[in-house]
PyMOL Python script that loads the backbone (N, CA, C, O; Angstrom):
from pymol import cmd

cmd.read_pdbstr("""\
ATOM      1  N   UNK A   1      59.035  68.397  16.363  1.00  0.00           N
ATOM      2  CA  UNK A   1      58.636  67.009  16.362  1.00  0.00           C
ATOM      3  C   UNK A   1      59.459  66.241  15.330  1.00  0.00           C
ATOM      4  O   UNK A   1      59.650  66.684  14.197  1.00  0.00           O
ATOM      5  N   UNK A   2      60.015  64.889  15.832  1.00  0.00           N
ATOM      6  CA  UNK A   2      60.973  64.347  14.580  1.00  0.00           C
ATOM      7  C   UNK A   2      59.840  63.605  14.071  1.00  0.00           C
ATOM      8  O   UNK A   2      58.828  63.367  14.730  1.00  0.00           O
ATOM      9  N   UNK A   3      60.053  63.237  12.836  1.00  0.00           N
ATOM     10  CA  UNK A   3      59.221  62.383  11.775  1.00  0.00           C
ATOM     11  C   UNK A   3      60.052  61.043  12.009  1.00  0.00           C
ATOM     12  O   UNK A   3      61.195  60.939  12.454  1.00  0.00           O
ATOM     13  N   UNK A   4      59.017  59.866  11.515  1.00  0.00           N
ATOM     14  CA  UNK A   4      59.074  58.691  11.736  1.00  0.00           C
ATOM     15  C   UNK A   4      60.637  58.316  10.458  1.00  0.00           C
ATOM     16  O   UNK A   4      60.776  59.195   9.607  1.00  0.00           O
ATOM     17  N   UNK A   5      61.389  57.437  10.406  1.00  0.00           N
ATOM     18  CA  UNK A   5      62.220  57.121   9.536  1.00  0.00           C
ATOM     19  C   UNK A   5      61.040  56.510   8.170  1.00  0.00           C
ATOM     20  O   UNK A   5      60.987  57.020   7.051  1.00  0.00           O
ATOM     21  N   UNK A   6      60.287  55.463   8.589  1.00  0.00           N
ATOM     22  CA  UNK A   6      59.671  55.690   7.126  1.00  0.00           C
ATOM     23  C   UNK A   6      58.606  56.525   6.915  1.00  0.00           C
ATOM     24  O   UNK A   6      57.638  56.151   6.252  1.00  0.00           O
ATOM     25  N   UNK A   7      58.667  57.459   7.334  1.00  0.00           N
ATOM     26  CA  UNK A   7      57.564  59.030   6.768  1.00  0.00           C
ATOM     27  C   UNK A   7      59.192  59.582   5.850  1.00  0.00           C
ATOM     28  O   UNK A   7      59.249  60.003   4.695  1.00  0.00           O
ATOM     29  N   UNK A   8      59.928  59.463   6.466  1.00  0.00           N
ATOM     30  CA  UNK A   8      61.276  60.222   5.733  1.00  0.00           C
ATOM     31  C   UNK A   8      61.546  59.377   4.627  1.00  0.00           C
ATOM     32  O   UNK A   8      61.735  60.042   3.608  1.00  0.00           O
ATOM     33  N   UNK A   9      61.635  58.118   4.452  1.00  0.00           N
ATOM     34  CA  UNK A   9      61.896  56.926   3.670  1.00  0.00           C
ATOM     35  C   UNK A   9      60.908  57.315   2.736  1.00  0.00           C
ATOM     36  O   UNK A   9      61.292  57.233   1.569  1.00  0.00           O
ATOM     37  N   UNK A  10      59.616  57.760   2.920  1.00  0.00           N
ATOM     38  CA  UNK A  10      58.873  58.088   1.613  1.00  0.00           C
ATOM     39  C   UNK A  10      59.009  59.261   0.965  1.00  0.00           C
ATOM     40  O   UNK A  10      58.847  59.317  -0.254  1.00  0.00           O
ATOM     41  N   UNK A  11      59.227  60.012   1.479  1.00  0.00           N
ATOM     42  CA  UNK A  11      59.727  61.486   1.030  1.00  0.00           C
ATOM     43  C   UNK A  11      61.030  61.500   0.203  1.00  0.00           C
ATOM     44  O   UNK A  11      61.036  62.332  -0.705  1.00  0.00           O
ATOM     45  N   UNK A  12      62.140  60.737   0.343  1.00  0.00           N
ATOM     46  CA  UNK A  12      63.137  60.241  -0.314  1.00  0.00           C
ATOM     47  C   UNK A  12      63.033  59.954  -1.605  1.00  0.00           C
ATOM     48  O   UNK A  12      63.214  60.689  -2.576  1.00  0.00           O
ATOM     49  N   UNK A  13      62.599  58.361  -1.527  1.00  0.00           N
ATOM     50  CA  UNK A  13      61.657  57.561  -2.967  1.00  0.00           C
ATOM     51  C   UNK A  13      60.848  58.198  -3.293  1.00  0.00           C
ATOM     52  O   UNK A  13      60.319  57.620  -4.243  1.00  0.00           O
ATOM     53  N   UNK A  14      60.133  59.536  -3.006  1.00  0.00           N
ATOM     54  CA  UNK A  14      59.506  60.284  -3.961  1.00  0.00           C
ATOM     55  C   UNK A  14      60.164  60.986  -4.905  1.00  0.00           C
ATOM     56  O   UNK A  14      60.111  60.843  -6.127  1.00  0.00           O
ATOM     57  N   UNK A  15      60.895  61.886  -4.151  1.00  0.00           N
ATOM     58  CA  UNK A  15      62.201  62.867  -4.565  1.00  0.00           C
ATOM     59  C   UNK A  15      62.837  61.767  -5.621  1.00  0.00           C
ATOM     60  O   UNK A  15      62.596  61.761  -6.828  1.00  0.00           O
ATOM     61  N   UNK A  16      63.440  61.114  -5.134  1.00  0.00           N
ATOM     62  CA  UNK A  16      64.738  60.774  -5.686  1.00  0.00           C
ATOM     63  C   UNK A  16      64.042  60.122  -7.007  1.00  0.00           C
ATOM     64  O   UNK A  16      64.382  60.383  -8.161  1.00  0.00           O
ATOM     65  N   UNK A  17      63.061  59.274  -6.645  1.00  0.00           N
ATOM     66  CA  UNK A  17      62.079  58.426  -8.287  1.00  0.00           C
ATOM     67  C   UNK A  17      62.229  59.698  -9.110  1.00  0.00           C
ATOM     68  O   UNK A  17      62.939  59.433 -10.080  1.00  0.00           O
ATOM     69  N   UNK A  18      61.803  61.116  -9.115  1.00  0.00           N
ATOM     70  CA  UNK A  18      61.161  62.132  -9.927  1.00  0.00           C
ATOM     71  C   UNK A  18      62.982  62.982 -10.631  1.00  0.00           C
ATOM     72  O   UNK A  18      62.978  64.015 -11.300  1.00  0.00           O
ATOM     73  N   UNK A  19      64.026  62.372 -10.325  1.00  0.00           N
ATOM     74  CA  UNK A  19      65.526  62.505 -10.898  1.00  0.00           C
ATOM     75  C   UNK A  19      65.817  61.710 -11.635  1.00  0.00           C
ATOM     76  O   UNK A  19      66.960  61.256 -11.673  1.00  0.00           O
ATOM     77  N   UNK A  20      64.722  61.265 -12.541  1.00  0.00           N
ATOM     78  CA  UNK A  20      65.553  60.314 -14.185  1.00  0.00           C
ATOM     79  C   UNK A  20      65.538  58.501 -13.385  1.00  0.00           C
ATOM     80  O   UNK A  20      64.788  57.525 -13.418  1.00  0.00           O
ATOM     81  N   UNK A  21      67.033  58.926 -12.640  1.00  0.00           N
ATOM     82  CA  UNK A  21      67.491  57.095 -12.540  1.00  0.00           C
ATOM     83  C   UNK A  21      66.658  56.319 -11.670  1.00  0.00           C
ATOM     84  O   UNK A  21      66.584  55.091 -11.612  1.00  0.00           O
ATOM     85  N   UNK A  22      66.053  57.156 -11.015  1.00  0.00           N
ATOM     86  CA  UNK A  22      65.505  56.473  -9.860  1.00  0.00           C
ATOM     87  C   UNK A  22      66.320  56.141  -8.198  1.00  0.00           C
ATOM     88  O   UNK A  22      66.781  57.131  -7.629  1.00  0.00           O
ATOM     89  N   UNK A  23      66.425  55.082  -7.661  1.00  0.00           N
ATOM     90  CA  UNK A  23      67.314  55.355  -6.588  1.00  0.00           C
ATOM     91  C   UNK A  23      68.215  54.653  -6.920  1.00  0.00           C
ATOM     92  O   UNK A  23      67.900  53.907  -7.847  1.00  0.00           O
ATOM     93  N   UNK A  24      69.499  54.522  -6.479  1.00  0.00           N
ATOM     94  CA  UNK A  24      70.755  54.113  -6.310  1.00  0.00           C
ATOM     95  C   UNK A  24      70.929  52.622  -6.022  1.00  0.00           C
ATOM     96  O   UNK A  24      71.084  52.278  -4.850  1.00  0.00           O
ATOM     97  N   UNK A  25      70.917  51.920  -6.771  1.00  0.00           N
ATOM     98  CA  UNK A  25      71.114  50.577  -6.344  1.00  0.00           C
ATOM     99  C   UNK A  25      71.535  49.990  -5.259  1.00  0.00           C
ATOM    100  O   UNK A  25      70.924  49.017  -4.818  1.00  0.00           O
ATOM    101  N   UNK A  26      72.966  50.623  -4.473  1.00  0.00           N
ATOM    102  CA  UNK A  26      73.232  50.430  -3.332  1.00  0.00           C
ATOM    103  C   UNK A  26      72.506  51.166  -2.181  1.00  0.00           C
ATOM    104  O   UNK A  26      72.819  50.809  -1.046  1.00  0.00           O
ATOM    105  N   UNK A  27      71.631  52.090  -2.304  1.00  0.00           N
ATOM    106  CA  UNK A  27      71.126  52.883  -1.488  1.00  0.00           C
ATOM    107  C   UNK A  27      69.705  52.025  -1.191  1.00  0.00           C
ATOM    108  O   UNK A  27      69.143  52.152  -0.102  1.00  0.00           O
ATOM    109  N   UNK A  28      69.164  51.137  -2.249  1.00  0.00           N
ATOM    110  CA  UNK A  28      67.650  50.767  -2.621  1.00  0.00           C
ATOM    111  C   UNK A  28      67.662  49.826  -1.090  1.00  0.00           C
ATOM    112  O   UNK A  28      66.816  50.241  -0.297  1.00  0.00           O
ATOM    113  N   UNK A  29      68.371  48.815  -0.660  1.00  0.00           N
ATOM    114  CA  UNK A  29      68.292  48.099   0.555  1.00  0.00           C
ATOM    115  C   UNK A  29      68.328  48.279   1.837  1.00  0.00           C
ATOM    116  O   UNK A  29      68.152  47.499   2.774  1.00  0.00           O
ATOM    117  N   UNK A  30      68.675  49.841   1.766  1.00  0.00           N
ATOM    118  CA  UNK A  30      68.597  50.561   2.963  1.00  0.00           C
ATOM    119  C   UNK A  30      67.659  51.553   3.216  1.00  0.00           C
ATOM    120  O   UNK A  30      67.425  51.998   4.339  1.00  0.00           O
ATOM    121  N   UNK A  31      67.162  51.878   2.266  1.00  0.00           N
ATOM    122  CA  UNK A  31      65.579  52.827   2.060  1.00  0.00           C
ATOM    123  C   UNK A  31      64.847  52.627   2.133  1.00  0.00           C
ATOM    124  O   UNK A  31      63.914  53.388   2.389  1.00  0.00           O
ATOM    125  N   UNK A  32      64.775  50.782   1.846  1.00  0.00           N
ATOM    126  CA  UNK A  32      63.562  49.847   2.101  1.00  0.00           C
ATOM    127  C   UNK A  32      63.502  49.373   3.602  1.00  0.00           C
ATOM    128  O   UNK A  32      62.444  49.133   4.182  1.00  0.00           O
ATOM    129  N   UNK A  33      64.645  49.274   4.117  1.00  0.00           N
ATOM    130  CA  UNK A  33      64.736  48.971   5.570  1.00  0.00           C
ATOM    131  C   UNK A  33      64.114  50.303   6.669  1.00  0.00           C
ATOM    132  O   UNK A  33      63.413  50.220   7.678  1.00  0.00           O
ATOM    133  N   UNK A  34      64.637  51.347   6.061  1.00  0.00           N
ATOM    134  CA  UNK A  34      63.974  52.783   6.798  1.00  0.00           C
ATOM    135  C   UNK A  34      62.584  53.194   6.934  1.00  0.00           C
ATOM    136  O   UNK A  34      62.081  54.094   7.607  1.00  0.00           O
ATOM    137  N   UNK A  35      61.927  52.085   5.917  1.00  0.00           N
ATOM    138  CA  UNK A  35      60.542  52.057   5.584  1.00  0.00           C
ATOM    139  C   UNK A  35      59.818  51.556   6.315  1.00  0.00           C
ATOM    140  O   UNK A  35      58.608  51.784   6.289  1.00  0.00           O
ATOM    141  N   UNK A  36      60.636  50.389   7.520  1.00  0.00           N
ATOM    142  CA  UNK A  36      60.171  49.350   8.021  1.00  0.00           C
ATOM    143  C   UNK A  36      60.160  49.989   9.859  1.00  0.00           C
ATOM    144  O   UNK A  36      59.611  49.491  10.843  1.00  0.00           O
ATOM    145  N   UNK A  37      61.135  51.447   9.713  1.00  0.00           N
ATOM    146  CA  UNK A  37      61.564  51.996  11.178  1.00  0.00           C
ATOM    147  C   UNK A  37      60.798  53.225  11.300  1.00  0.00           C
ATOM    148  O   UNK A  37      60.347  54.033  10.487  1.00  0.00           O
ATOM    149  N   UNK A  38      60.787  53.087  12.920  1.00  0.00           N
ATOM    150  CA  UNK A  38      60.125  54.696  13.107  1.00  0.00           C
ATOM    151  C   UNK A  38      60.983  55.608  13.681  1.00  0.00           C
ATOM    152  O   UNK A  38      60.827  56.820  13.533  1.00  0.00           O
ATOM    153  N   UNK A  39      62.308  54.888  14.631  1.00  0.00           N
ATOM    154  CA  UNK A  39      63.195  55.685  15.434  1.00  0.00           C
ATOM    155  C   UNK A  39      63.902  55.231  15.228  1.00  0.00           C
ATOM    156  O   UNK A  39      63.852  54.093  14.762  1.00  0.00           O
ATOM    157  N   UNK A  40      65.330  56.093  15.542  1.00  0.00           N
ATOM    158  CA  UNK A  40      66.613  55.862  15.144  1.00  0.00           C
ATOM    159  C   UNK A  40      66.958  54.975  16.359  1.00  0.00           C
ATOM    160  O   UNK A  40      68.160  54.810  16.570  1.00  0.00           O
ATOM    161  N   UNK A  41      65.909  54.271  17.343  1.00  0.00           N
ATOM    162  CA  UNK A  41      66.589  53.618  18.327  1.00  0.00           C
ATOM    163  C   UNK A  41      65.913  51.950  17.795  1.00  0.00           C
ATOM    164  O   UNK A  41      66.192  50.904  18.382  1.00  0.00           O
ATOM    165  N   UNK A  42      65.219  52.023  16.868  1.00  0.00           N
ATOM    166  CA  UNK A  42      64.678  50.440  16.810  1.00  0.00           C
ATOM    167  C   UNK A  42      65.806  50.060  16.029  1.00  0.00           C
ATOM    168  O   UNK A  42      66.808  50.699  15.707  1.00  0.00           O
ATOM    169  N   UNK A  43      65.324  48.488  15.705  1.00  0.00           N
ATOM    170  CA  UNK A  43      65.845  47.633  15.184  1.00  0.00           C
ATOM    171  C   UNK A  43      65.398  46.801  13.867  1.00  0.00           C
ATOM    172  O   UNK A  43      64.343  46.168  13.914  1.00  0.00           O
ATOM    173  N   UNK A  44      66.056  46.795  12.890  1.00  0.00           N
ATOM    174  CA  UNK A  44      65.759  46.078  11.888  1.00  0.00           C
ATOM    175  C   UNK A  44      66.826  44.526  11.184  1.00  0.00           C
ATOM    176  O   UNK A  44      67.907  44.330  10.628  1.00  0.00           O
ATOM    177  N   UNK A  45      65.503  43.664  11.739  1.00  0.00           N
ATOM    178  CA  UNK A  45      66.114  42.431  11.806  1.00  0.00           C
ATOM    179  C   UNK A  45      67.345  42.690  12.695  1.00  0.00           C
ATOM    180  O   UNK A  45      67.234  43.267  13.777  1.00  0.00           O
ATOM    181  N   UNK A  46      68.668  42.192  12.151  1.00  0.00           N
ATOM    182  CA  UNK A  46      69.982  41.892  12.814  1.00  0.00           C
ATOM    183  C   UNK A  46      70.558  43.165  13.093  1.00  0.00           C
ATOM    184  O   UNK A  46      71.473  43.336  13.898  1.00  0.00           O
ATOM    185  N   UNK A  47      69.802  44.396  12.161  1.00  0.00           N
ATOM    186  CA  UNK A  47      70.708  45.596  12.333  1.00  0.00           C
ATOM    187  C   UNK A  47      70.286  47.096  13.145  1.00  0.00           C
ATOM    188  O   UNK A  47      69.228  47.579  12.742  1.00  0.00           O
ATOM    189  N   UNK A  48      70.653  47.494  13.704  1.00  0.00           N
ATOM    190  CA  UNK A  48      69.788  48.769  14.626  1.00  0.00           C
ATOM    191  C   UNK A  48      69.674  50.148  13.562  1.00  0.00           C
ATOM    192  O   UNK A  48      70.476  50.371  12.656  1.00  0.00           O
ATOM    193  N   UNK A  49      68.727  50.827  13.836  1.00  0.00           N
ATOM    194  CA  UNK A  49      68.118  51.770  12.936  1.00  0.00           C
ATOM    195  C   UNK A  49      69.386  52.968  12.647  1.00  0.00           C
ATOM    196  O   UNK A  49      69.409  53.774  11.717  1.00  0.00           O
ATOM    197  N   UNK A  50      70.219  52.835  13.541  1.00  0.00           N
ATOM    198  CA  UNK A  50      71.582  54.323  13.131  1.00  0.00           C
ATOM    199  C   UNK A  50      72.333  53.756  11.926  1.00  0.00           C
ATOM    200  O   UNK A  50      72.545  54.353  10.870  1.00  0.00           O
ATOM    201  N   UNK A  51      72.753  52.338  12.289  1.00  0.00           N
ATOM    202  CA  UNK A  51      73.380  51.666  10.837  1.00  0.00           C
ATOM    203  C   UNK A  51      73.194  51.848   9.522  1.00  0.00           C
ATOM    204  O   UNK A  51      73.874  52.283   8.593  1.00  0.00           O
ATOM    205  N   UNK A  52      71.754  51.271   9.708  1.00  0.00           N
ATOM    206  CA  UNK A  52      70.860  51.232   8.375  1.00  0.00           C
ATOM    207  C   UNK A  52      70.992  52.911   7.624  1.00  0.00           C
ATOM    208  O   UNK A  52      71.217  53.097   6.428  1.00  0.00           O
ATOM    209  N   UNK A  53      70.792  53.987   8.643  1.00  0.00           N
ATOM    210  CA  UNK A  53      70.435  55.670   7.923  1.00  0.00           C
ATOM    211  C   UNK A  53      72.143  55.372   7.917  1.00  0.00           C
ATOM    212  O   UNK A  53      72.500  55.742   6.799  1.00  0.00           O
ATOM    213  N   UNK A  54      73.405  54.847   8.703  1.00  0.00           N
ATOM    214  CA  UNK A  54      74.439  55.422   8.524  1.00  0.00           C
ATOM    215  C   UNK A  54      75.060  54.837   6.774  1.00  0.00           C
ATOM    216  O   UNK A  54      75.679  55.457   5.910  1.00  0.00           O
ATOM    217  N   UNK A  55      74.630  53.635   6.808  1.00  0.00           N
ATOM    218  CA  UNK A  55      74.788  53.199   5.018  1.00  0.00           C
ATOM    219  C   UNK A  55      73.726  53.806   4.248  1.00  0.00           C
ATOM    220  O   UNK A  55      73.926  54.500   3.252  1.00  0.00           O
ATOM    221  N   UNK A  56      72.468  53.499   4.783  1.00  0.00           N
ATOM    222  CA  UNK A  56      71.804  55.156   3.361  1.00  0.00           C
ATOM    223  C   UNK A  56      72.562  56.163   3.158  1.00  0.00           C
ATOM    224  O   UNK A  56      72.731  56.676   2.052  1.00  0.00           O
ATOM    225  N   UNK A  57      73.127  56.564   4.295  1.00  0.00           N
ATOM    226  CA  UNK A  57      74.110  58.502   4.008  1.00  0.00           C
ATOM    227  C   UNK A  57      75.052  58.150   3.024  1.00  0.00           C
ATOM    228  O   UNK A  57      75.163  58.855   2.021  1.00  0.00           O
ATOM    229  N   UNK A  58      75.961  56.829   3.236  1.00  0.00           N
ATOM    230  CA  UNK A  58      77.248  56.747   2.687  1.00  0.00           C
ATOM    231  C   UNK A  58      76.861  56.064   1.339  1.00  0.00           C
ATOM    232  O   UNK A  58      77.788  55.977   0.533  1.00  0.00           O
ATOM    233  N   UNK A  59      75.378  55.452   0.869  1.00  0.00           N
ATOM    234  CA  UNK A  59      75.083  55.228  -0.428  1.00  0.00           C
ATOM    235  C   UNK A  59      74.157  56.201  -1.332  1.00  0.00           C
ATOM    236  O   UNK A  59      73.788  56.044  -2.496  1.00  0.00           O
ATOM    237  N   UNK A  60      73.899  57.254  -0.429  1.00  0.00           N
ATOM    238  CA  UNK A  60      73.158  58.406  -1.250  1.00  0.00           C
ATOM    239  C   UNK A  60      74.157  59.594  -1.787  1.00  0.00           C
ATOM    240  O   UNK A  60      73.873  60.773  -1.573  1.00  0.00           O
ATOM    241  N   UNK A  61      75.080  59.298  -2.340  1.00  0.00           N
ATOM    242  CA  UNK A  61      75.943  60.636  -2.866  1.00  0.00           C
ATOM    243  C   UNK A  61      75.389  61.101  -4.083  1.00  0.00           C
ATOM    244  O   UNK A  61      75.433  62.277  -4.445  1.00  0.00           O
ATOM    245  N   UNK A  62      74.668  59.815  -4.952  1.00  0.00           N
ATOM    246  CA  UNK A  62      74.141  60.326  -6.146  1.00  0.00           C
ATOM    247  C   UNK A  62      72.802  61.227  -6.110  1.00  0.00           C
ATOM    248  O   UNK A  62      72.407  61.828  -7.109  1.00  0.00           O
ATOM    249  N   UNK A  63      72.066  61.269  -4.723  1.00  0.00           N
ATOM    250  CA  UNK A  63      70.680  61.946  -4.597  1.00  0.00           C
ATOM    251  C   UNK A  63      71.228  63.211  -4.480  1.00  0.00           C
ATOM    252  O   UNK A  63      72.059  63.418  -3.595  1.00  0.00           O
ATOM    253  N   UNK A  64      70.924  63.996  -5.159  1.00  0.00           N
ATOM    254  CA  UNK A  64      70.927  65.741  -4.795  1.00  0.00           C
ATOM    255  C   UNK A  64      70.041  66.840  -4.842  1.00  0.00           C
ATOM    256  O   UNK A  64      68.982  66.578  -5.411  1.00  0.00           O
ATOM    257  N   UNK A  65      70.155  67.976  -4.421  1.00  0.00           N
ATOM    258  CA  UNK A  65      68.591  69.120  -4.972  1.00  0.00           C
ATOM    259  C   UNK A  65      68.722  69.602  -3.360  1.00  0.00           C
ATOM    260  O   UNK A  65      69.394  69.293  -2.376  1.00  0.00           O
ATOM    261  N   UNK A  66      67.904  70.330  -3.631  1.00  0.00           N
ATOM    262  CA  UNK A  66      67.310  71.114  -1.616  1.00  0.00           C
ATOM    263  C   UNK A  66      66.657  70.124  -1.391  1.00  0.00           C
ATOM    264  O   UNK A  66      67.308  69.666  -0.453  1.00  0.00           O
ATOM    265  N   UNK A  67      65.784  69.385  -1.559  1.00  0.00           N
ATOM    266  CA  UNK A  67      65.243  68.396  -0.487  1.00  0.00           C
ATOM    267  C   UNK A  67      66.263  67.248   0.021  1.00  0.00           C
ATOM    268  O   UNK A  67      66.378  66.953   1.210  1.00  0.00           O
ATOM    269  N   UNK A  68      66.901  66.711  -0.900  1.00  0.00           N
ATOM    270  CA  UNK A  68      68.174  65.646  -0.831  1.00  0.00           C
ATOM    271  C   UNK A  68      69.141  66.457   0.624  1.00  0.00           C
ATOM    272  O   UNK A  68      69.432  65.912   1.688  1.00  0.00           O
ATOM    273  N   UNK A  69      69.451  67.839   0.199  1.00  0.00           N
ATOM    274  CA  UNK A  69      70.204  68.542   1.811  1.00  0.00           C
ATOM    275  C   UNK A  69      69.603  68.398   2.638  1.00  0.00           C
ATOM    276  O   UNK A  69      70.139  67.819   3.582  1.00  0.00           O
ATOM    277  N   UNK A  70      68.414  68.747   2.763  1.00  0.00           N
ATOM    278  CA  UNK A  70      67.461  68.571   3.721  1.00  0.00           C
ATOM    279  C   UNK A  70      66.936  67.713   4.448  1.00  0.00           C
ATOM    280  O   UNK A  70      66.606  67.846   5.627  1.00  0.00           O
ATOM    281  N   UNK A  71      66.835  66.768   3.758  1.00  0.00           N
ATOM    282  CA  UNK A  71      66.574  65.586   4.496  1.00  0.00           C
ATOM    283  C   UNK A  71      68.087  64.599   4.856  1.00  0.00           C
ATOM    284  O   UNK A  71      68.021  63.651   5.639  1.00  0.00           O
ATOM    285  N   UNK A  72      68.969  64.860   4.392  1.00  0.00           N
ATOM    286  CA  UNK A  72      70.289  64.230   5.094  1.00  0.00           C
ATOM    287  C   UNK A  72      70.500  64.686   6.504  1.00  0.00           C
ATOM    288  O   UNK A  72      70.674  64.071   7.555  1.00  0.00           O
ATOM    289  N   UNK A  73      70.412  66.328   6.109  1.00  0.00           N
ATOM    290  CA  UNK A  73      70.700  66.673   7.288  1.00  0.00           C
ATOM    291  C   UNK A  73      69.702  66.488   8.729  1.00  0.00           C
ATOM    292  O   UNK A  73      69.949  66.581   9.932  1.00  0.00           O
ATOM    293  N   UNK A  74      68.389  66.161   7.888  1.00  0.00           N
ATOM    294  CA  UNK A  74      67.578  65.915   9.228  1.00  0.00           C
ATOM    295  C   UNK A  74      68.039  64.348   9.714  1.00  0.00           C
ATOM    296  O   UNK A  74      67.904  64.022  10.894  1.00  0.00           O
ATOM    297  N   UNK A  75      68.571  63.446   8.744  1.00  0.00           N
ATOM    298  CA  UNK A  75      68.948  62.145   9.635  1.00  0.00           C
ATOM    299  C   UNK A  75      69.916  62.253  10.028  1.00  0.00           C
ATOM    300  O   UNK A  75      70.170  61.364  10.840  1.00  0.00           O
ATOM    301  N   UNK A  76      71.006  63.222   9.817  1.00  0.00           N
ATOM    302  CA  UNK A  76      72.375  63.713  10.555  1.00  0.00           C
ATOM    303  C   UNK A  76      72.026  64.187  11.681  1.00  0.00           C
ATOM    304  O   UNK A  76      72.503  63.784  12.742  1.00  0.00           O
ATOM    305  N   UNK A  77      71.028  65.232  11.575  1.00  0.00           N
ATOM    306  CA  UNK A  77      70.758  65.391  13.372  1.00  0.00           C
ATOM    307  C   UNK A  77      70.092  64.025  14.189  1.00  0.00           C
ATOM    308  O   UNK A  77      70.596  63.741  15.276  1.00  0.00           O
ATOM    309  N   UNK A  78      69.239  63.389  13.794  1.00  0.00           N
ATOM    310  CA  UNK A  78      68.771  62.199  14.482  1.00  0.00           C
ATOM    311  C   UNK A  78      69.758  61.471  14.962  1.00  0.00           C
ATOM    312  O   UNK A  78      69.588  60.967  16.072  1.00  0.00           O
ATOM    313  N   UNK A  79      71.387  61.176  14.039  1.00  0.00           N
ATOM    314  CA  UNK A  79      72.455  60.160  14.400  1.00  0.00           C
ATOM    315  C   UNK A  79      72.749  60.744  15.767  1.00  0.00           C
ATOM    316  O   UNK A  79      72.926  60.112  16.808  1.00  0.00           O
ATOM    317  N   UNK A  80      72.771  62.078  15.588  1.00  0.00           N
ATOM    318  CA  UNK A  80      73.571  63.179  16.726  1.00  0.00           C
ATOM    319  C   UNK A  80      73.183  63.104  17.838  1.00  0.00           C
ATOM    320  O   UNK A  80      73.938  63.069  18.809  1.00  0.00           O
ATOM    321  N   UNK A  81      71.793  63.060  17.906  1.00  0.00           N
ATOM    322  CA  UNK A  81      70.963  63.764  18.559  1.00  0.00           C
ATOM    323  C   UNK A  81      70.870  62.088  20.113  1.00  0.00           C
ATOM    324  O   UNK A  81      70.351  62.242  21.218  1.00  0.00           O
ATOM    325  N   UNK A  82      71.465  60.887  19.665  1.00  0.00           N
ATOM    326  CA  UNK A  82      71.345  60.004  20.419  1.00  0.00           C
ATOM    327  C   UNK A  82      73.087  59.761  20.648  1.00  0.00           C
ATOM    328  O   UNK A  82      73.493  58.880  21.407  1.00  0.00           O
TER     329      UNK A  82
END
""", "prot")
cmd.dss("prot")
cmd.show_as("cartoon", "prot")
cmd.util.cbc("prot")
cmd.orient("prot")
């Protein structure tokens, strides 16, 4: 069963809050948008839900740990997977 983008969006901002800096400044506008999606096929505002996870991926380099792999790779399969 895939999980909703913001069930994943909270699991993130949990993780990532509990690593000192908190989240990534450039990453923060796209984590908040994932919050707002359930599938990688909706839409947020002007932008469609693959965009939005495809700039979270390319602004999360600073998140790391086993859950940080883990959950990339589960929105890497979602990009794929459509």
């Amino acid at each position: 069963m895939t999980r909703t983008l913001a069930a994943i969006a909270e699991e993130i901002e949990a993780d990532w809050s509990t690593r000192g800096n908190g989240v990534n400044y450039a990453a923060r506008p796209y984590l908040d948008a994932m919050k707002e999606l359930i599938s990688i096929s909706d839409r947020y505002y002007q932008d469609n839900a693959r965009g939005v996870v495809l700039y979270f991926l390319s602004n999360a380099s600073s998140w790391r740990g086993e859950t940080a792999k883990r959950i990339k790779a589960e929105l890497r399969a979602m990009l794929a997977a459509k």
